[in-house]
C-alpha positions as CSV (number, residue, x, y, z in Angstrom):
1,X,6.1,9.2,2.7
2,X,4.2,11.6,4.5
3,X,4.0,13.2,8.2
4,X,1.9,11.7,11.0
5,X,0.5,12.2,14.0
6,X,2.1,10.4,17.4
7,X,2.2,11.3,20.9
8,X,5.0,11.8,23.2
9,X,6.4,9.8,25.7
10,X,8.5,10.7,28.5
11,X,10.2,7.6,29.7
12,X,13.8,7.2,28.3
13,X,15.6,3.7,28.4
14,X,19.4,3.5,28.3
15,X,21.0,1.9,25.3
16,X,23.4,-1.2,24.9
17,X,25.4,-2.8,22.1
18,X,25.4,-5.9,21.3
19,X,27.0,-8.3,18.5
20,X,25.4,-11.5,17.0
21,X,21.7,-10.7,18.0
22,X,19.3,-13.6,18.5
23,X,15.3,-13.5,18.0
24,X,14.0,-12.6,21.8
25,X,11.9,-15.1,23.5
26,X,10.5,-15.4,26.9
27,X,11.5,-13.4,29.9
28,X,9.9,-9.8,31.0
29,X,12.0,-8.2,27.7
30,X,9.9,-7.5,24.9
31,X,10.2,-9.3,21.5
32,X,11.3,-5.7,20.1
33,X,13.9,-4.7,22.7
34,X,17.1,-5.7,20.3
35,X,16.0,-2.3,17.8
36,X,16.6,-0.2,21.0
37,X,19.9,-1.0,21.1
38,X,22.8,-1.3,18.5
39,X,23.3,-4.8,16.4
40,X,26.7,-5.2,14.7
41,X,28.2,-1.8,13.9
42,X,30.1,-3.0,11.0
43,X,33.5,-0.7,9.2
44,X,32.5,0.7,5.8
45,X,34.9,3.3,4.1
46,X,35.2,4.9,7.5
47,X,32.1,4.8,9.2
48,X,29.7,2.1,10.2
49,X,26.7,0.6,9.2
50,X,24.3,-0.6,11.9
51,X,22.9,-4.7,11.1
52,X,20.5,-6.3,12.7
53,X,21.0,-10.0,11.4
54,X,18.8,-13.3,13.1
55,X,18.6,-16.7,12.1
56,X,20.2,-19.1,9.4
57,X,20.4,-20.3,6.3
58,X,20.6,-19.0,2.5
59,X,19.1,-17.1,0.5
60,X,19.6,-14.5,3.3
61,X,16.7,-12.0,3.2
62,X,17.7,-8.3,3.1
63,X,15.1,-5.3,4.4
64,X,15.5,-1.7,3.6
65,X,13.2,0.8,5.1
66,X,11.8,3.8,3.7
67,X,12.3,7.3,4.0
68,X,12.4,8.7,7.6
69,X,12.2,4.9,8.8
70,X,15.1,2.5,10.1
71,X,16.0,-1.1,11.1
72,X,12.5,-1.2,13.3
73,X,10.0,-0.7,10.4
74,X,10.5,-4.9,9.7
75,X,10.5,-5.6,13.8
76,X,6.8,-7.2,13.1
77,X,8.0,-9.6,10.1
78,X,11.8,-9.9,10.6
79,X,12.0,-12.4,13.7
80,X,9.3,-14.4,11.7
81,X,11.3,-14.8,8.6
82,X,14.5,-15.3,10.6
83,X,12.8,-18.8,11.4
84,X,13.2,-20.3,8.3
85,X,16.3,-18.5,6.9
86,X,18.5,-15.9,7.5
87,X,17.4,-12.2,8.0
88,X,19.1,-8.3,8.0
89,X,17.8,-5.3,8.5
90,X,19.7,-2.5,8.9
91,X,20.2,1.2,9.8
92,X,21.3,3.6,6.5
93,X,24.2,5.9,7.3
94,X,23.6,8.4,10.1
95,X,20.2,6.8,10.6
96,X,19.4,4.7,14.2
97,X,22.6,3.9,15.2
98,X,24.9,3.7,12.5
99,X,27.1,6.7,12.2
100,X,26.8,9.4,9.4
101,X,27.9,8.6,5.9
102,X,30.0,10.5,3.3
103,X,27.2,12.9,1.1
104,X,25.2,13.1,-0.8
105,X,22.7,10.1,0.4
106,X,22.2,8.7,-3.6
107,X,20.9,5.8,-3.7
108,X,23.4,4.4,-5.5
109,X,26.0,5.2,-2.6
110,X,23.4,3.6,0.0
111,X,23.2,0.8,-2.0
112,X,27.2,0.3,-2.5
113,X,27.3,0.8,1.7
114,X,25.0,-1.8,2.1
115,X,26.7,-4.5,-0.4
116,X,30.1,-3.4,1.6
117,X,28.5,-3.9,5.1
118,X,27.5,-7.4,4.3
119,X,31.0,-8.4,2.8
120,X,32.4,-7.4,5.6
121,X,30.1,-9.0,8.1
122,X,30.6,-12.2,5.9
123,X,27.0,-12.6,5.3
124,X,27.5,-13.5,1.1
125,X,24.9,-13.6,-1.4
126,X,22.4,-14.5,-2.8
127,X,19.8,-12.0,-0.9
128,X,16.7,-11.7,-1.3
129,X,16.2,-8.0,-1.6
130,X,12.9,-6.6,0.6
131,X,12.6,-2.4,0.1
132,X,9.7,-0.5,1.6
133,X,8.7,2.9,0.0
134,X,11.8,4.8,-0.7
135,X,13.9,1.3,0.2
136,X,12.4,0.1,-3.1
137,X,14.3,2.4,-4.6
138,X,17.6,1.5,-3.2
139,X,17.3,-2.2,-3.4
140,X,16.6,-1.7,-6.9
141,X,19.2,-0.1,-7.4
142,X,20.8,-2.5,-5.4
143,X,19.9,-5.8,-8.0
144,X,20.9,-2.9,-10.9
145,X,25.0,-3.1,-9.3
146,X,25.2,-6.6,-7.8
147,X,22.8,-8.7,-9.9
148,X,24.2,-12.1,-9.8
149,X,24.2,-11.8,-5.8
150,X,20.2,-11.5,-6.3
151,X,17.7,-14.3,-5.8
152,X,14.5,-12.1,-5.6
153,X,13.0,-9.0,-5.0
154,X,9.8,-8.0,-2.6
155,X,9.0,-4.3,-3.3
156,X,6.5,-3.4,0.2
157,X,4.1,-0.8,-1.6
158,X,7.3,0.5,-2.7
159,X,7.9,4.3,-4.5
160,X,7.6,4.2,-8.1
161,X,8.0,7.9,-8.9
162,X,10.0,7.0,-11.6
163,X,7.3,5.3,-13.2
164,X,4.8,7.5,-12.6
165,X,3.1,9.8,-15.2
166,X,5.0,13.4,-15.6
167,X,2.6,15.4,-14.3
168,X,2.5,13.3,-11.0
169,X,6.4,13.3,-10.8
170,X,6.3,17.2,-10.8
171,X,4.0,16.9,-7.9
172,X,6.0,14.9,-6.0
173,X,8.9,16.6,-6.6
174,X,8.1,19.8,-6.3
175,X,7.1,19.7,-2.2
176,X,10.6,18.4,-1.5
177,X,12.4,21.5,-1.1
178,X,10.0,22.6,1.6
179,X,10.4,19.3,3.4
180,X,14.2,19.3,2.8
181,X,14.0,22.9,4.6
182,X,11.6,21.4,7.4
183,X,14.0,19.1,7.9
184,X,17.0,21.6,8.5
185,X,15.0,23.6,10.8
186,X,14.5,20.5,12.7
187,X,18.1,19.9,12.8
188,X,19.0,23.5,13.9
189,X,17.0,23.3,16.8
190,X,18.1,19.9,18.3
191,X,21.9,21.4,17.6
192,X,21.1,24.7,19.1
193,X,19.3,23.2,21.6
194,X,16.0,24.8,21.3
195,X,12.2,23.7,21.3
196,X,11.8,21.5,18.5
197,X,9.6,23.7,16.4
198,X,6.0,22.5,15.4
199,X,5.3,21.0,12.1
200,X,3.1,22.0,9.1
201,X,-0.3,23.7,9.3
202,X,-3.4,21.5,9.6
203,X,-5.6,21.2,12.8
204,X,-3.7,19.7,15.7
205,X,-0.6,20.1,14.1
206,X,0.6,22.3,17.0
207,X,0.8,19.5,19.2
208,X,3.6,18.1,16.5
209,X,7.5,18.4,17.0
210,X,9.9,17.0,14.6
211,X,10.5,14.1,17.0
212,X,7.1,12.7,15.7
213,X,7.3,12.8,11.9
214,X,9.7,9.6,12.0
215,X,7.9,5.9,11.2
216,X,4.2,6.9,11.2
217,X,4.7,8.8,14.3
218,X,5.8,8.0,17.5
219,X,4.7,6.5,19.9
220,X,4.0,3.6,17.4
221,X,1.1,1.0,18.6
222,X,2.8,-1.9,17.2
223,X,5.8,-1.8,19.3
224,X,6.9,-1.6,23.3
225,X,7.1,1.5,25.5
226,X,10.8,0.6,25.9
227,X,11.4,0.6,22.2
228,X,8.9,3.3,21.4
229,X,11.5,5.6,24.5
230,X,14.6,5.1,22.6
231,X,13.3,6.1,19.2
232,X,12.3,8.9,20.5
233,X,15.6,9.7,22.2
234,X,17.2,9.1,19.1
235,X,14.7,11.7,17.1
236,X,15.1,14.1,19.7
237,X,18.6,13.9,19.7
238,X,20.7,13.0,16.4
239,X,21.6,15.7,14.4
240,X,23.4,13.2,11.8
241,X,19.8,11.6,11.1
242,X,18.5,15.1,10.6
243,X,21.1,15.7,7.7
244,X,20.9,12.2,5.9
245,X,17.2,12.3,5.6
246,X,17.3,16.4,4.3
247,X,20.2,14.7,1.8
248,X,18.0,12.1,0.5
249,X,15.3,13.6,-0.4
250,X,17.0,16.3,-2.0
251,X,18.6,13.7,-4.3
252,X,15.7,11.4,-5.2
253,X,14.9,12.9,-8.1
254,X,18.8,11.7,-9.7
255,X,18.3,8.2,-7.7
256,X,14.5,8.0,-10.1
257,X,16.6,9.4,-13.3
258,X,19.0,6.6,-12.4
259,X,16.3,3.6,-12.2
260,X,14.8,5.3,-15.2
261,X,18.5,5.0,-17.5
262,X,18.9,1.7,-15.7
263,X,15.5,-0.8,-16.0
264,X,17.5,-4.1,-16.1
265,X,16.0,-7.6,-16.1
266,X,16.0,-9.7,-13.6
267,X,15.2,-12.5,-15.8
268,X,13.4,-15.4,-14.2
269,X,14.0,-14.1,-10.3
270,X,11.1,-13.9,-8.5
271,X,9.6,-10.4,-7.9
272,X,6.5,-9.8,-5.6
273,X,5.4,-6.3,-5.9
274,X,3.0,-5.6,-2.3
275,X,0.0,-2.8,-3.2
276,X,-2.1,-1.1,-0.4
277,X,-3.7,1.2,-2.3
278,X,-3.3,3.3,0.7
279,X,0.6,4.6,-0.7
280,X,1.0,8.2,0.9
281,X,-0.8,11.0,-1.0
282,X,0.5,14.6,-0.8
283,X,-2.2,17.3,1.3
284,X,-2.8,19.2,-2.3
285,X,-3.8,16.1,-4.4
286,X,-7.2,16.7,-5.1
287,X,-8.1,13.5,-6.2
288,X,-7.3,10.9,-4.3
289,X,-8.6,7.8,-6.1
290,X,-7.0,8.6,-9.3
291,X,-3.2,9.3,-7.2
292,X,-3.7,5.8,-5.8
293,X,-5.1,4.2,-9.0
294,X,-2.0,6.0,-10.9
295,X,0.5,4.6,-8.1
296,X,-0.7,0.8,-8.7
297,X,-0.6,0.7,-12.3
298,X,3.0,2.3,-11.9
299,X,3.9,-0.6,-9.3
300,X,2.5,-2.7,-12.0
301,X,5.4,-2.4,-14.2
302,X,7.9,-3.4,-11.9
303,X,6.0,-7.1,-13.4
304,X,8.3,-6.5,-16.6
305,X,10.8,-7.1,-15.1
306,X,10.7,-10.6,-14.7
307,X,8.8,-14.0,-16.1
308,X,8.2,-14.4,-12.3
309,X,6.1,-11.6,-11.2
310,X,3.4,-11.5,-9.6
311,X,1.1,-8.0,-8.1
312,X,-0.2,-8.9,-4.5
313,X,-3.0,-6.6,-2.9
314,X,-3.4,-5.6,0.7
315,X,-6.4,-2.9,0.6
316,X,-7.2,-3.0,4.1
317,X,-3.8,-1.9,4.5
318,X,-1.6,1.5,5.2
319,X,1.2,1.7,2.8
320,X,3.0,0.1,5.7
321,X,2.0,-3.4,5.4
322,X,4.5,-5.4,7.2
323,X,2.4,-3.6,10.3
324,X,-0.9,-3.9,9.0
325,X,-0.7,-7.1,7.2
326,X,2.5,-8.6,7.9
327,X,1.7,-12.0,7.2
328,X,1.3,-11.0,3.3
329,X,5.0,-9.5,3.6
330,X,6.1,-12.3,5.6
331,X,4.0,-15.3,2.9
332,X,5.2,-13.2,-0.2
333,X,9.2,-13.5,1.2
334,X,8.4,-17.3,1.7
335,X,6.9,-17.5,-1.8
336,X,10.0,-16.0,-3.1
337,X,12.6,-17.6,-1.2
338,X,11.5,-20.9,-1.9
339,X,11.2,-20.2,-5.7
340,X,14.4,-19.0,-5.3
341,X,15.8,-22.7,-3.7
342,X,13.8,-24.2,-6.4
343,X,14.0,-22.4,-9.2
């Protein structure tokens, strides 16, 4: 995770719900229209969960995004796997368009919504579990509570800080509390109604709100004006997406403890671990080749956790490969699911 650069646009859409989506084809709409508007807002424990579910068939193919990101961080590979089988991605609690969630954001509660959320909107197991970044963390945990509903797991340059060497895991954790406080000056404003203040301190940065530090910044190149609008309606305006993010991060370092006191085997599942090299590096690193070269060795040992394992390398990618590269996301899915049906 780490804060980008976007520019603003000024052209707002209005948004409309709809149930039982269907992958867009033809017409003047663009393919990515569905994420600007809600899927299936589906009841759990009081609130709901916002799914975005396409296609048929089983194993059914769960994403989860990572940290500031939402349902349409998987708009470039999701429609493609949703030709072959079924596919969900959808919006944690007070993220998008799903209301706010009970605190604190653990991941083990995220996890438990999401299992709920798909019970609910009948879609049973098994899954096929895809997390990106900080959604590796929570559909790890995810396998950890519900592992006989697992058929695989695809972790998208995924966060291993709980694998990491110490002295990296102090780094990391140690610029959260200033970007847990960003983050609540951020929501202050858009409640108060002010100018959303600038972010952090490096050339340019003054042209930065907090509307832009969502995805890889907004606008994002990869998807429509329309869709591009409403996300930034929705970063301008949702003070419940302000709080769940400032919650998560403040409680990653108990969801890494967890995965650390919980390192369960998946057996003979199929795992595909993605690699960009390019995983975000924190502004005071001051080696850079030795972070990244750290971060795949510590991806590497997700491989333990199964005979079926398998490290797959996208250099010429950002750490978000399903926009970069999305056919090795969308091939390393395939590889698992049909492993999966033919175990």
């Amino acid at each position: 995770m780490q804060l980008r650069t976007g520019l603003l646009l000024a052209m707002l859409i209005p948004a409309a719900s709809a149930f039982g989506l269907q992958v867009a084809s033809g017409g003047s709409s663009p393919a990515d229209i569905l994420y600007a508007q809600p899927g299936q807002l589906v009841p759990v424990n009081g609130f709901r969960l916002n799914l975005y579910c396409m296609g048929s068939g089983s194993p059914t193919v769960i994403f989860d995004s990572g940290f500031e990101d939402w349902a349409p961080a998987w708009s470039t590979v999701q429609p493609q796997i949703a030709k072959w089988t079924r596919a969900c991605s959808y919006d944690r609690a007070g993220a998008g368009f799903s209301d706010p969630g009970p605190m604190p954001r653990t991941s083990v509660r995220i996890a438990e919504e999401l299992h709920s959320a798909l019970h609910r909107a009948g879609i049973a197991g098994p899954y096929i579990l895809v997390g990106a970044a900080f959604g590796g963390d929570n559909v790890r945990t995810f396998a950890d509570l519900h592992m006989r509903e697992v058929a695989g797991l695809v972790l998208v340059d995924a966060d291993a800080t709980d694998l990491e060497p110490a002295v990296m895991q102090e780094q990391d954790r140690r610029g959260r509390g200033g970007f847990v406080s960003q983050l609540r000056d951020c929501r202050n404003a858009i409640a108060e109604h002010k100018p959303l203040p600038a972010l952090g301190s490096g050339p340019g940065d003054s042209q930065k709100t907090c509307a832009q530090q969502f995805f890889r910044g907004l606008p994002e190149a990869k998807w429509s004006p329309e869709l591009n609008a409403r996300l930034l309606e929705i970063a301008q305006t949702k003070i419940a997406m302000y709080d769940a993010y400032a919650s998560e991060m403040e409680q990653m370092t108990q969801d890494e403890a967890y995965l650390q006191q919980h390192r369960r085997s998946f057996g003979s599942r199929p795992i595909r671990v993605l690699t960009s090299g390019n995983h975000g590096v924190p502004a005071h690193v001051p080696d850079r080749v030795n972070y990244e070269h750290e971060i795949t060795q510590a991806q590497a040992r997700w491989l333990a956790l199964s005979s079926n394992s398998k490290q797959i390398f996208a250099h010429h990618s950002s750490e978000y490969i399903q926009f970069d590269d999305p056919e090795t996301v969308i091939s390393a899915i395939r590889e698992v699911y049909d492993q999966a049906r033919n175990p």
